[in-house]
Phi, psi and omega in degrees: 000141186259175186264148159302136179081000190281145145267123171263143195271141196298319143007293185279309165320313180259026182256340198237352200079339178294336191296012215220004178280153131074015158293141200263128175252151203254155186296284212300331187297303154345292224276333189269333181252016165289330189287302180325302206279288200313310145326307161327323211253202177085180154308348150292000181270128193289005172253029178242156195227050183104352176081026185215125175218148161248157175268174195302324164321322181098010180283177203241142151230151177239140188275145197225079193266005190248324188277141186293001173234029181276162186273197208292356172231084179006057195233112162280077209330117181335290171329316187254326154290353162275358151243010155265029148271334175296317200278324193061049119207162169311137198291171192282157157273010184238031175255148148248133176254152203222127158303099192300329192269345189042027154257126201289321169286358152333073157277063139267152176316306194292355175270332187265163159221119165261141188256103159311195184225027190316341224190132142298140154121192193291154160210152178225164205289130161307315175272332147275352179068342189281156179258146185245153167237166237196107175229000000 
């Protein structure tokens, strides 16, 4: 960020990037360095770190770039691949799985439970009591 009234010197430009705001790229360049960034990701990415994060939530996510139900950054909630690898299939989206212990990073089996969607709206767990809602 400049100071008001400052000239920055190209020096100080190409040191900071500013010499590269508003420069104009030609499509194929666009395109070469869409490729590049594209290439990245993933485990090819110098920031990675095992495919294993928790969200703001405390859930464990794993990177999955293969499962039909992973999100947009290709992740797939812990929980729910240790129990359809417990079931040998992928859950349905309108079964939940619920932490018995209602600690979210537990992923042991014997801690998980599915809940099915008979119904909208609140249910509550038989073994923590706590209620959840089924939307």
């Amino acid at each position: 960020m400049t100071k008001v009234g400052y000239k920055q010197t190209e020096e100080h430009k190409r040191r900071t990037g500013d010499g590269n705001r508003g420069k104009k790229r030609s499509k194929e360049q666009i395109k070469r360095m869409s490729d590049f960034a594209k290439s990245r990701l993933g485990k090819e990415s110098s920031n990675w770190k095992g495919g294993i994060q928790k969200n703001k939530a405390g859930y464990v996510l794993i990177y999955s770039p293969d499962h039909p139900h992973a999100n947009s950054h290709k992740q797939v909630l812990k929980h729910r691949l240790v129990m359809e690898e417990y079931l040998g299939r992928y859950l349905k989206k309108n079964e939940i799985v619920h932490h018995k212990n209602a600690i979210k990073d537990d992923n042991r089996i014997e801690n998980l439970e599915l809940v099915g969607n008979p119904h909208l709206g609140k249910i509550q767990c038989p073994h923590c009591q706590k209620e959840f809602l089924i939307a």
